[in-house]
C-alpha positions as CSV (number, residue, x, y, z in Angstrom):
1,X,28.4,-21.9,-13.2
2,X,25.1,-23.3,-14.6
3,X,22.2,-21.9,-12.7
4,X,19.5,-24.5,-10.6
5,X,16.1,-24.6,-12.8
6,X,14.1,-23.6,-9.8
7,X,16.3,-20.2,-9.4
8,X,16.3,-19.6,-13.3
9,X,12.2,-20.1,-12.9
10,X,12.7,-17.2,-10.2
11,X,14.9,-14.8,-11.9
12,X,12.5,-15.0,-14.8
13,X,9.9,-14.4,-12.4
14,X,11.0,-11.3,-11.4
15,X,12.0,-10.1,-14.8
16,X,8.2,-10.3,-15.7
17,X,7.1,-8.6,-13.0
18,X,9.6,-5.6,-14.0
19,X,7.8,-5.8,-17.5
20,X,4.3,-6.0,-16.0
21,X,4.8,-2.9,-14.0
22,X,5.8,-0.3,-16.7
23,X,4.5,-2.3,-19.6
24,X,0.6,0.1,-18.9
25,X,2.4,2.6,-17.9
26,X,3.9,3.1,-21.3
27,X,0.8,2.0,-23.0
28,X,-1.3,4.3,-20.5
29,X,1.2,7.1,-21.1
30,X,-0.9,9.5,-22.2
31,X,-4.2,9.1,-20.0
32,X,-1.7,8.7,-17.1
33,X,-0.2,11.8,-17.6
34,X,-3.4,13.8,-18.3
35,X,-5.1,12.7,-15.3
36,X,-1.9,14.0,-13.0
37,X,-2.0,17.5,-14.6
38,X,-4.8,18.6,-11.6
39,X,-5.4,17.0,-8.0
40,X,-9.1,17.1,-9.2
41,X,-8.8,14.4,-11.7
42,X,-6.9,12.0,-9.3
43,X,-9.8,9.9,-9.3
44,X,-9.6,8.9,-12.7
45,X,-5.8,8.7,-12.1
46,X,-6.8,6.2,-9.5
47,X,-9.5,4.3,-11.6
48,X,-7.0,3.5,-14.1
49,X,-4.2,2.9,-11.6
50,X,-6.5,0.2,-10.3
51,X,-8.6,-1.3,-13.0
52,X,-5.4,-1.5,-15.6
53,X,-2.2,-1.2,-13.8
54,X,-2.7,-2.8,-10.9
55,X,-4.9,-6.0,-12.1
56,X,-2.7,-6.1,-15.1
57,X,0.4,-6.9,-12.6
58,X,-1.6,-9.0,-10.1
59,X,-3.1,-11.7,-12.2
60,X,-0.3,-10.9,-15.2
61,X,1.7,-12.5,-12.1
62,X,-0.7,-15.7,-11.7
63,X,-1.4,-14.3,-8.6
64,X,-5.3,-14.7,-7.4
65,X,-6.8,-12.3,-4.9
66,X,-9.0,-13.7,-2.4
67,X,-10.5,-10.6,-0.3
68,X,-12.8,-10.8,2.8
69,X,-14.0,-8.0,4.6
70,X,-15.4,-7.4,8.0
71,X,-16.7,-4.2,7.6
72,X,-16.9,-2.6,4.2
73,X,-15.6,0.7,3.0
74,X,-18.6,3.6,2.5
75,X,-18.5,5.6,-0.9
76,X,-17.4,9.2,0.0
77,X,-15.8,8.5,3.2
78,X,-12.5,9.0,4.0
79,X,-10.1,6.6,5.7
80,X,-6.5,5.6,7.3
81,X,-5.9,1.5,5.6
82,X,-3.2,0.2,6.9
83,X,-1.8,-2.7,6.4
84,X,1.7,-5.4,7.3
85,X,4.2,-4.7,4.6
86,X,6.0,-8.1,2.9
87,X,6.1,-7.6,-0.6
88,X,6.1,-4.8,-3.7
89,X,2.9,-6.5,-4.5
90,X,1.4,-4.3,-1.5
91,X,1.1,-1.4,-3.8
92,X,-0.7,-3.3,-6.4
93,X,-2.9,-5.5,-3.5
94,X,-4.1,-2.1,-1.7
95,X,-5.3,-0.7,-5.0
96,X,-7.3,-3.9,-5.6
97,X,-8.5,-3.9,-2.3
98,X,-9.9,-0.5,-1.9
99,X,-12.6,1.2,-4.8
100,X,-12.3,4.3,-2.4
101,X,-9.3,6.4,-3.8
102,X,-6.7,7.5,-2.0
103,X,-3.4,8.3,-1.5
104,X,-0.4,6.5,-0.4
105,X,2.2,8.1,1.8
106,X,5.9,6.9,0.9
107,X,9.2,7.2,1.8
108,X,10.8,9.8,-1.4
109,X,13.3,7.1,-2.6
110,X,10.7,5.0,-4.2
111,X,11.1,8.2,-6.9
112,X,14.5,6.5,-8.5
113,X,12.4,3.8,-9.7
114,X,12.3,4.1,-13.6
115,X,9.0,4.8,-15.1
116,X,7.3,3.8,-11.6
117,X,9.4,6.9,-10.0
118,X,8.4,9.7,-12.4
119,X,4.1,9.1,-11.2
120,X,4.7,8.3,-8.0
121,X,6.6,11.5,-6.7
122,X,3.0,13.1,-9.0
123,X,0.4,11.5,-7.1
124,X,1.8,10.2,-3.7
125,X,2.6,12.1,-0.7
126,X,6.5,12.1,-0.2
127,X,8.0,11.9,3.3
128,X,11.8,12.2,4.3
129,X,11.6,9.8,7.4
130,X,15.2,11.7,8.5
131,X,13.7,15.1,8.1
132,X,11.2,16.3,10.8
133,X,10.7,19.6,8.2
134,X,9.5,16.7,5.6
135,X,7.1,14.6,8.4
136,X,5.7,18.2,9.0
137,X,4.6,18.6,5.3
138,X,2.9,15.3,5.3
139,X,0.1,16.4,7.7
140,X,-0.6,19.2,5.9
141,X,-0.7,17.6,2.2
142,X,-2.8,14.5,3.8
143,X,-5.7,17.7,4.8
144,X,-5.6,18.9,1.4
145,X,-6.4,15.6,0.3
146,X,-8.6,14.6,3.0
147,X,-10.6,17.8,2.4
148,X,-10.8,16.6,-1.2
149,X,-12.9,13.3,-0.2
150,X,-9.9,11.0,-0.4
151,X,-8.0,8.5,1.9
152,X,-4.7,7.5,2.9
153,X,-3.1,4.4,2.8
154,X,0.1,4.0,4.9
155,X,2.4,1.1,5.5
156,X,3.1,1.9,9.5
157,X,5.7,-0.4,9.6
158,X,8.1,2.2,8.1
159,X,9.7,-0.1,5.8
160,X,9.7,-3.6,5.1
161,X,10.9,-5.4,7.8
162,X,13.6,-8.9,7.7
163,X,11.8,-11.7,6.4
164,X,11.5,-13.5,9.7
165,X,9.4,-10.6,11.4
166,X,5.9,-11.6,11.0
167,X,5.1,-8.1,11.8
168,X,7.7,-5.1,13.1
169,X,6.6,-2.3,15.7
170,X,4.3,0.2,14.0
171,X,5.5,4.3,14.0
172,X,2.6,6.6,14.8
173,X,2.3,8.3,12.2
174,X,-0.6,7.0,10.9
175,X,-2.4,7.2,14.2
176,X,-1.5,10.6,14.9
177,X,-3.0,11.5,11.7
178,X,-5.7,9.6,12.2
179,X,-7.0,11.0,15.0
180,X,-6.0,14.8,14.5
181,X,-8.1,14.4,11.1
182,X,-10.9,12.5,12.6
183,X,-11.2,9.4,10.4
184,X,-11.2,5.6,10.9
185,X,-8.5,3.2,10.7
186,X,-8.8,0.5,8.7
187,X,-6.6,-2.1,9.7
188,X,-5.8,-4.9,6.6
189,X,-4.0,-7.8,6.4
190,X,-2.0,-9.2,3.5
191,X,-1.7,-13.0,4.5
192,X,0.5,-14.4,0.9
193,X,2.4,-11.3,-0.7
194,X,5.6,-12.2,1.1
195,X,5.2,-16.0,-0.8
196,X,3.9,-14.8,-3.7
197,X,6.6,-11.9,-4.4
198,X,9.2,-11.4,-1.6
199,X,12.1,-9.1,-1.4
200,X,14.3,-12.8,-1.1
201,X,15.5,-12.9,-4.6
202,X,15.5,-16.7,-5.2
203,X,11.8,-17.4,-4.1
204,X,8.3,-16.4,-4.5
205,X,6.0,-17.7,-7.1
206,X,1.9,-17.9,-8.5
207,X,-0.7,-18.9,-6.1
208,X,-4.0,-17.0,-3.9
209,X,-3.3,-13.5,-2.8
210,X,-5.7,-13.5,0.3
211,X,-6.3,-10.3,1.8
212,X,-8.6,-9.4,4.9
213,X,-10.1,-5.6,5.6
214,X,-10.7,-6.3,9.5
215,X,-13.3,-3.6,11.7
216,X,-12.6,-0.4,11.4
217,X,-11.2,1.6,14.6
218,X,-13.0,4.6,15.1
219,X,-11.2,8.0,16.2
220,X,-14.1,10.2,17.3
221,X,-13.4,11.5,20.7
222,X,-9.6,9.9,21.0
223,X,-7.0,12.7,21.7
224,X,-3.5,12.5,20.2
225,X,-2.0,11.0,23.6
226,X,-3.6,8.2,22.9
227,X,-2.3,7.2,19.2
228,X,0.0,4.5,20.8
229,X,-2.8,2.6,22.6
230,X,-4.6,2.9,19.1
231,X,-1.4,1.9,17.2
232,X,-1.0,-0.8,19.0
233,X,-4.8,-2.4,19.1
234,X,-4.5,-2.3,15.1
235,X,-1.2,-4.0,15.1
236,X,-2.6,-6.2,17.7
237,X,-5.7,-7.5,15.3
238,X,-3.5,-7.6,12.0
239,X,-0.8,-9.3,14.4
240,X,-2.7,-12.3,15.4
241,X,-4.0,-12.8,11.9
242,X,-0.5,-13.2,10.9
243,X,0.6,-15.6,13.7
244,X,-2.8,-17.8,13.1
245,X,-2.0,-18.0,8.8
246,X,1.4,-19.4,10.1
């Protein structure tokens, strides 16, 4: 059965994107690994995870980033970005968005992706989202790294959610940890990942990557009973951006 051009275009598509994403890493190899032998050189882990990884994918993809920004991120502060989640493209779109490094919190079975797998499970915070032993061990790595002047980024969604969800319910999480550790929210909206590189096999293609890094949601003063009202005012503002892109 003789494939449609338009889905050959796709499946080629994909299988750049596959060679994009470990294409620096093997190149990298060796700065890469040197830079994950310590927590203290995670920022030039992160520089190059940014400047050569990440761009290398993004516009290695034809995609074009277009980012706007309320309220700009300060050099040395820490922060909780969170953003909708449409698209393995997030990964490489939150790098490009933030200069501040930080950390992402994932779910562990990101780790069985070849070559991806073997630095993520170095230099991101793991979380079993079945095991309440494993959540527990996330607020205590995210201090260590807080302490160390870095953020976290974490996709509150919880997964990605079926493609005609403009935005699913958001777990606490992030909130909770937000306010225990004392640091603003940053609430961020990716408007074209899901177009540009969906989980939808046959579809996605080049184009503008827009991205928007709304106000930040401060969390001096808030007590923990209060993450869902904050949960929800973020998903609110990143909500409404979606529904108005439509």
């Amino acid at each position: 059965m003789r494939l449609p051009l338009q889905n050959l275009g796709h499946i080629l598509y994909r299988i750049w994107f596959y060679i994009l994403v470990s294409l620096p890493i093997f190149v990298f190899s060796p700065l890469l690994l040197l830079t994950t032998l310590s927590e203290r050189t995670y920022p030039q882990f992160f520089w190059l995870a940014r400047n050569l990884w990440a761009n290398t994918i993004i516009y290695g993809m034809f995609c074009f980033p277009r980012i706007s920004c309320e309220q700009r991120l300060e050099k040395g502060q820490s922060y909780m970005l969170v953003a909708n989640h449409t698209s393995m493209l997030d990964i490489m779109m939150m790098l490009k968005t933030s200069k501040n490094p930080f950390v992402f919190v994932g779910k562990k079975e990101l780790v069985n992706i070849p070559v991806f797998g073997f630095f993520y499970k170095r230099v991101c915070i793991l979380v079993d989202r079945e095991d309440s032993r494993s959540r527990t061990a996330v607020y205590r790595r995210a201090q260590k790294r807080l302490n160390q002047g870095l953020s976290i980024c974490i996709f509150p969604e919880g997964g990605v959610p079926e493609e005609n969800i403009i935005l699913d319910e958001f777990k606490d999480g992030a909130f909770k940890m937000a306010i225990a550790h004392n640091i603003p929210v940053v609430p961020i909206t990716f408007y074209d990942n899901k177009n540009r590189f969906p989980f939808t096999f046959y579809s996605g293609g080049p184009g503008i990557a827009r991205v928007k890094v709304h106000s930040f949601f401060k969390t001096e003063g808030l007590i923990e009973n209060q993450k869902s009202e904050l949960r929800e005012q973020v998903r609110t503002v990143i909500l409404k951006e979606l529904s108005e892109s439509c």
